[in-house]
Structure formats: structure tokens, C-alpha cells
C-alpha positions, 0 to 999 in steps of 0.5 A, spaced: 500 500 500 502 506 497 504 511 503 500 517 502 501 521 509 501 529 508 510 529 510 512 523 505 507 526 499 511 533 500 518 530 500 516 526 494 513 533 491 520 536 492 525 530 490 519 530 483 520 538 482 528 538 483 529 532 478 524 534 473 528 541 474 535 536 473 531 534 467 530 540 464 537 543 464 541 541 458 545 536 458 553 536 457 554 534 450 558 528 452 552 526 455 546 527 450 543 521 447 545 523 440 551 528 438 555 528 431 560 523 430 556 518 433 560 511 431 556 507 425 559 502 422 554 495 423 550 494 417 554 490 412 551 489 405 557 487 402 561 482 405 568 482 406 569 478 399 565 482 395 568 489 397 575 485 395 571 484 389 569 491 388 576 494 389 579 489 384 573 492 380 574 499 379 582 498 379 581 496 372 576 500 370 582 504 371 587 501 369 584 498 362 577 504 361 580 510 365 577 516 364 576 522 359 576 530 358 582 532 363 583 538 363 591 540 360 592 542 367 590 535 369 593 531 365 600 535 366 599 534 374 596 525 372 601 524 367 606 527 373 604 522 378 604 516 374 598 516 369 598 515 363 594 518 357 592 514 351 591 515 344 585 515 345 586 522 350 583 517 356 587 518 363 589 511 365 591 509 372 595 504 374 594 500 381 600 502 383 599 509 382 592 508 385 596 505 392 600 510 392 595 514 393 592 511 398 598 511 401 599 519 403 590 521 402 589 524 409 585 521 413 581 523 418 579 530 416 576 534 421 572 540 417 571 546 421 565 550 423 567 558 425 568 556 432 571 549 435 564 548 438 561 546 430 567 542 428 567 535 425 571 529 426 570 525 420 575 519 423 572 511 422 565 511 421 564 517 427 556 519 422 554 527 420 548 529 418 546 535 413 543 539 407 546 538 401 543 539 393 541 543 388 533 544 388 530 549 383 525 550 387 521 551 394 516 547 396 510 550 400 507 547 404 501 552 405 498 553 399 502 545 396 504 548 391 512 549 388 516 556 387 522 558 384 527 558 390 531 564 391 537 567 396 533 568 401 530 562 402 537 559 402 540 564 407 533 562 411 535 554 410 541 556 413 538 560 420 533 553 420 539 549 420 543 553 425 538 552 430 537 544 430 541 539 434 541 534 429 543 537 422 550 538 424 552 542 416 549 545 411 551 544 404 547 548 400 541 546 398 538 549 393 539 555 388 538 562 388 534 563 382 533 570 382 540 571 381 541 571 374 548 572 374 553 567 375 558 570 378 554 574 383 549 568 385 555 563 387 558 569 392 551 571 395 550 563 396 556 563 400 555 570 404 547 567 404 549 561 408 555 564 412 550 570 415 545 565 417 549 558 420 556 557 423 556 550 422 561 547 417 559 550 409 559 546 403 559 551 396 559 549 389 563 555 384 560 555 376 566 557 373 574 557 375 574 564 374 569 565 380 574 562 385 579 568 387 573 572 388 571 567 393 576 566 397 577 573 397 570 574 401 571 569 405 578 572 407 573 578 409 569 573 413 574 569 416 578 575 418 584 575 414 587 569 409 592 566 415 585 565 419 581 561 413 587 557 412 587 556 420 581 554 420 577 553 413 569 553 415 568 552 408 568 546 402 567 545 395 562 540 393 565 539 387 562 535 380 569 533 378 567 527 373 561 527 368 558 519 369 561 514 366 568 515 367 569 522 363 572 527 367 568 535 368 573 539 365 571 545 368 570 543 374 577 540 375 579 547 374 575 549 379 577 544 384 585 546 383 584 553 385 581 550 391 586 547 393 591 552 392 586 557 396 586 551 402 580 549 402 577 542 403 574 538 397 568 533 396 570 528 391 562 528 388 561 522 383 553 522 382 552 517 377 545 513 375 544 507 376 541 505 369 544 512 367 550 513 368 554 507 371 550 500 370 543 499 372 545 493 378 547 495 385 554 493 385 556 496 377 554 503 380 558 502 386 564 500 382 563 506 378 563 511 383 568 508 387 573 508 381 570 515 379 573 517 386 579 513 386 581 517 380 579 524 383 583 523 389 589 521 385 588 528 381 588 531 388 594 529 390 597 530 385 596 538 385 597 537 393 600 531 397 595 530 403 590 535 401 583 533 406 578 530 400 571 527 401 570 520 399 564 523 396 560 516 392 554 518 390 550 514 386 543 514 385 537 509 383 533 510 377 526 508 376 527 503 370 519 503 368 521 511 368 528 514 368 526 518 374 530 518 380 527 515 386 532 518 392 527 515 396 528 507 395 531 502 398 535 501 392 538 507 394 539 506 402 542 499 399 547 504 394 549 508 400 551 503 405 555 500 400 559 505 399 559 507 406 563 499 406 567 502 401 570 508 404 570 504 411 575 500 407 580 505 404 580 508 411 577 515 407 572 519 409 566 518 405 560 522 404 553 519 401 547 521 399 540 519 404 534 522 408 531 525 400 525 524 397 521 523 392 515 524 394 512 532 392 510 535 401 512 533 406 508 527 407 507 519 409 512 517 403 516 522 405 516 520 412 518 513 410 523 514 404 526 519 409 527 514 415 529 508 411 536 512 407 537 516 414 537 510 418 541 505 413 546 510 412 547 512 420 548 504 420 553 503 415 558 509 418 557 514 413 561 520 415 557 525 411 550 524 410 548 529 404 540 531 403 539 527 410 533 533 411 529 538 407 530 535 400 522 533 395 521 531 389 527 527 387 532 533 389 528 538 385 524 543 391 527 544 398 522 545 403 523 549 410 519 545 414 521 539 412 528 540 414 525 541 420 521 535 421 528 531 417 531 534 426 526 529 428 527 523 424 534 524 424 535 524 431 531 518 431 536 515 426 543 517 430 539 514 437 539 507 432 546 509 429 548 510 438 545 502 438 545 498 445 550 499 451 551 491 454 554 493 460 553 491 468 549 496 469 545 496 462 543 488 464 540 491 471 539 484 474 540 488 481 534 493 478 530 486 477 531 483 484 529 489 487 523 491 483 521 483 483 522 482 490 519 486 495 519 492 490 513 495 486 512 491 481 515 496 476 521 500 474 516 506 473 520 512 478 525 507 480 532 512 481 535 508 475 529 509 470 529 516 472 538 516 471 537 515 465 530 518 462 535 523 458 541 520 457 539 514 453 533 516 450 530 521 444 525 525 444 521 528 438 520 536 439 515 536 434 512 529 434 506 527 438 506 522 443 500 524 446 493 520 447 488 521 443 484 525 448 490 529 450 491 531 443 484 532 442 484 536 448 490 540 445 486 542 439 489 537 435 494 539 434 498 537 426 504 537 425 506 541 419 503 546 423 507 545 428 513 546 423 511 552 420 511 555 427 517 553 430 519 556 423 516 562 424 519 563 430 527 561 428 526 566 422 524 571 427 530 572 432 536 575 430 541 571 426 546 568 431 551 567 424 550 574 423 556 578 421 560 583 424 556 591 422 563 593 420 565 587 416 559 586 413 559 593 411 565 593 407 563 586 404 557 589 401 561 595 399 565 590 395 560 586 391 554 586 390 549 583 396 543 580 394 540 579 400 537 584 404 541 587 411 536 585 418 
């Protein structure tokens, strides 16, 4: 019989209220549920063998294929480091070339945020989440409907971004299409992104000759060119290759400027399967893998050790269709193989997962979104490109399904976390006590309320309530909820904010788009 005298009730009032208050403190990073970096790394697709298979696979796709339309440049700095050019124009790649390589490619990249605190530590299978793309559009919830998506929408991505837990980078995600001008629409997507999160960036640049005006505002940025150098907190997403085995000539030239300025490189490769690279799961991979093998080799070869993102991105096809279907499970099969692949090398790798095929934010968004979000945290990828906010096949970018993706990604890094056996995790002495002579639940047990914050993750816009607590709250709908919560973000003040007097002599030297406040 529960003790219910007047002085115990009290007592136990005042231990509820100082252990929900405990509850309702933040938590030190090192004891938060989910946090970036978290170790994936055990789901397997392939076996050891296989991966044996794909690796010997794509050297002598190298060695026998190679790849075509280098640019002079690089075809000097390949042909330097041991390539050889046929006749036929195509760099091939000798193994021994391709093990030299991996032999002195950094590894264990970190990519830094402006400040330490949104640094990213990409060693082993240690797992990110962030935004990634190029959608042409903006999805609208309100009216479901798509709109042309312009620099302010992407300077709002960027803010959302910096004000949710489990979106741990931001590569652009979308296009400023009301930039005309090339030129001006890759620096304003730069200082769009840069004003709004202080998370680590990543940048795609149009032509060559817009690089040194980048690195120039990014100088300003950054306070100096020694800082960036220090502390680079922007990289280039570069489509360095044209599937199948054809190199982008003008955006190799992009990337050796890059490096020269310091700045980190993802090595993207995103062919389709069907497309692009072969149809089956393990021909796609293949391709990639040789595609990034070659592109590590061209970075190295300009220079020795520069951080590179193994950046393996193939996609699936519908074959009834040829349209992309990002939201498959072909596609969360594509990702976890190449996860093995990086895992293998010993590089840090990004993939794609968390995109959708679907047009909103909706049941088959929830799903597709889960299931690649979910398998690549398992697999160990490092970088998880458009994990959140990303519809209709990479074509619209949604705000408030970035907010929503917060939710389901927490959920994922909790199934990346996995399960802790220990000791105290079996709790036979909690058992025993419950059990013999105890209440008969764990309910309010000291262990139980210990580890209320520590081992479990609760959604902030998913509900949990009853049906009559919901119906009760006015039955409140989810993508209400996101609107607000949105609303609320773009409200504030950005925390990305620039220094006035910097920002001053930013706009008086190029042309910004965005408006100031």
C-alpha cells in the first residue's frame, strides 16, 4: 500500500520538482543521447569478399577504361604522378599509382565550423548529418504548391539549420534563382549561408574564374587569409567527373584553385544507376568508387595530403521511368555500400540519404526519409548529404521539412548510438529489487529516472500524446507545428550574423543580394 501521509507526499513533491528541474537543464554534450560523430559502422551489405571484389573492380576500370576530358592542367599534374594518357586522350591509372595514393590521402579530416564548438571529426565511421543539393525550387507547404527558390530562402535554410541539434552542416541546398548572374549568385550563396549558420559550409563555384573572388570574401569573413587557412569553415562540393568515367573539365579547374586557396574538397561522383554507371547495385558502386579513386589521385597530385571527401554518390533510377527515386531502398542499399567502401580505404566518405521523392512533406516522405537516414547512420557514413529538407527527387527544398528531417534524424543517430551491454545496462540488481519486495515496476525507480535523458530521444515536434490529450490540445498537426517553430527561428536575430563593420565593407565590395536585418 502506497504511503500517502501529508510529510512523505511533500518530500516526494520536492525530490519530483528538483529532478524534473535536473531534467530540464541541458545536458553536457558528452552526455546527450545523440551528438555528431556518433560511431556507425554495423550494417554490412557487402561482405568482406565482395568489397575485395569491388576494389579489384574499379582498379581496372582504371587501369584498362580510365577516364576522359582532363583538363591540360590535369593531365600535366596525372601524367606527373604516374598516369598515363592514351591515344585515345583517356587518363589511365595504374594500381600502383592508385596505392600510392592511398598511401599519403589524409585521413581523418576534421572540417571546421567558425568556432571549435561546430567542428567535425570525420575519423572511422564517427556519422554527420546535413543539407546538401541543388533544388530549383521551394516547396510550400501552405498553399502545396512549388516556387522558384531564391537567396533568401537559402540564407533562411541556413538560420533553420543553425538552430537544430541534429543537422550538424549545411551544404547548400538549393539555388538562388533570382540571381541571374553567375558570378554574383555563387558569392551571395556563400555570404547567404555564412550570415545565417556557423556550422561547417559546403559551396559549389560555376566557373574557375569565380574562385579568387571567393576566397577573397571569405578572407573578409574569416578575418584575414592566415585565419581561413587556420581554420577553413568552408568546402567545395565539387562535380569533378561527368558519369561514366569522363572527367568535368571545368570543374577540375575549379577544384585546383581550391586547393591552392586551402580549402577542403568533396570528391562528388553522382552517377545513375541505369544512367550513368550500370543499372545493378554493385556496377554503380564500382563506378563511383573508381570515379573517386581517380579524383583523389588528381588531388594529390596538385597537393600531397590535401583533406578530400570520399564523396560516392550514386543514385537509383526508376527503370519503368528514368526518374530518380532518392527515396528507395535501392538507394539506402547504394549508400551503405559505399559507406563499406570508404570504411575500407580508411577515407572519409560522404553519401547521399534522408531525400525524397515524394512532392510535401508527407507519409512517403516520412518513410523514404527514415529508411536512407537510418541505413546510412548504420553503415558509418561520415557525411550524410540531403539527410533533411530535400522533395521531389532533389528538385524543391522545403523549410519545414528540414525541420521535421531534426526529428527523424535524431531518431536515426539514437539507432546509429545502438545498445550499451554493460553491468549496469543488464540491471539484474534493478530486477531483484523491483521483483522482490519492490513495486512491481521500474516506473520512478532512481535508475529509470538516471537515465530518462541520457539514453533516450525525444521528438520536439512529434506527438506522443493520447488521443484525448491531443484532442484536448486542439489537435494539434504537425506541419503546423513546423511552420511555427519556423516562424519563430526566422524571427530572432541571426546568431551567424556578421560583424556591422565587416559586413559593411563586404557589401561595399560586391554586390549583396540579400537584404541587411
Amino acid at each position: 500500500m502506497t504511503d500517502q501521509s501529508p510529510m512523505k507526499a511533500s518530500g516526494r513533491a520536492g525530490g519530483r520538482n528538483a529532478r524534473r528541474a535536473a531534467r530540464a537543464a541541458a545536458l553536457p554534450d558528452h552526455m546527450r543521447p545523440v551528438r555528431p560523430g556518433l560511431t556507425g559502422g554495423t550494417f554490412a551489405p557487402l561482405s568482406p569478399a565482395e568489397v575485395e571484389r569491388i576494389h579489384e573492380t574499379a582498379l581496372q576500370a582504371l587501369e584498362q577504361i580510365g577516364l576522359a576530358d582532363a583538363p591540360p592542367s590535369g593531365v600535366a599534374y596525372l601524367t606527373q604522378a604516374g598516369a598515363v594518357q592514351g591515344d585515345d586522350g583517356r587518363i589511365r591509372i595504374p594500381r600502383a599509382l592508385v596505392e600510392d595514393t592511398l598511401a599519403m590521402a589524409c585521413r581523418d579530416i576534421q572540417l571546421c565550423g567558425r568556432g571549435p564548438a561546430y567542428d567535425l571529426d570525420l575519423s572511422g565511421t564517427r556519422v554527420h548529418y546535413g543539407t546538401a543539393g541543388a533544388a530549383v525550387n521551394m516547396v510550400d507547404v501552405d498553399g502545396r504548391n512549388y516556387r522558384e527558390s531564391t537567396v533568401q530562402d537559402l540564407h533562411d535554410a541556413a538560420k533553420i539549420a543553425q538552430n537544430l541539434d541534429n543537422i550538424h552542416f549545411l551544404q547548400r541546398p538549393m539555388v538562388c534563382r533570382d540571381i541571374p548572374d553567375n558570378l554574383e549568385m555563387d558569392l551571395n550563396s556563400i555570404y547567404a549561408c555564412c550570415t545565417g549558420t556557423k556550422k561547417h559550409i559546403g559551396v559549389s563555384f560555376t566557373e574557375p574564374n569565380f574562385v579568387a573572388p571567393a576566397f577573397e570574401l571569405l578572407h573578409m569573413i574569416a578575418g584575414g587569409e592566415d585565419a581561413w587557412r587556420d581554420r577553413p569553415f568552408v568546402s567545395n562540393t565539387n562535380c569533378f567527373v561527368v558519369p561514366p568515367m569522363k572527367f568535368a573539365t571545368e570543374s577540375c579547374e575549379v577544384m585546383e584553385r581550391c586547393i591552392e586557396g586551402g580549402m577542403p574538397i568533396l570528391l562528388l561522383s553522382a552517377g545513375m544507376a541505369g544512367a550513368t554507371a550500370p543499372s545493378t547495385i554493385a556496377g554503380a558502386v564500382v563506378q563511383a568508387v573508381a570515379e573517386c579513386l581517380a579524383g583523389l589521385v588528381y588531388v594529390n597530385a596538385v597537393k600531397p595530403g590535401h583533406p578530400a571527401i570520399f564523396g560516392t554518390w550514386p543514385f537509383a533510377l526508376d527503370l519503368r521511368t528514368g526518374a530518380m527515386t532518392v527515396g528507395s531502398g535501392e538507394q539506402a542499399l547504394l549508400t551503405g555500400a559505399c559507406a563499406q567502401m570508404h570504411n575500407f580505404y580508411g577515407l572519409s566518405g560522404g553519401s547521399v540519404g534522408g531525400a525524397s521523392d515524394s512532392k510535401m512533406p508527407d507519409m512517403q516522405a516520412g518513410w523514404e526519409q527514415m529508411c536512407s537516414n537510418v541505413l546510412a547512420g548504420l553503415s558509418g557514413v561520415n557525411m550524410v548529404y540531403e539527410a533533411a529538407g530535400m522533395h521531389s527527387s532533389l528538385l524543391g527544398f522545403c523549410h519545414e521539412s528540414l525541420i521535421l528531417g531534426d526529428d527523424i534524424i535524431g531518431q536515426a543517430m539514437r539507432c546509429v548510438r545502438g545498445i550499451e551491454v554493460t553491468e549496469d545496462t543488464l540491471a539484474l540488481d534493478q530486477i531483484r529489487d523491483v521483483c522482490m519486495g519492490g513495486p512491481g515496476h521500474y516506473l520512478g525507480t532512481e535508475q529509470t529516472l538516471a537515465r530518462m535523458q541520457t539514453d533516450f530521444v525525444y521528438p520536439t515536434l512529434g506527438d506522443r500524446t493520447s488521443p484525448k490529450e491531443w484532442a484536448e490540445l486542439g489537435k494539434p498537426d504537425l506541419l503546423q507545428k513546423a511552420i511555427a517553430k519556423k516562424e519563430q527561428i526566422l524571427a530572432a536575430p541571426s546568431p551567424a550574423a556578421l560583424d556591422p563593420m565587416v559586413d559593411m565593407a563586404i557589401r561595399e565590395k560586391f554586390n549583396i543580394h540579400l537584404k541587411q536585418g
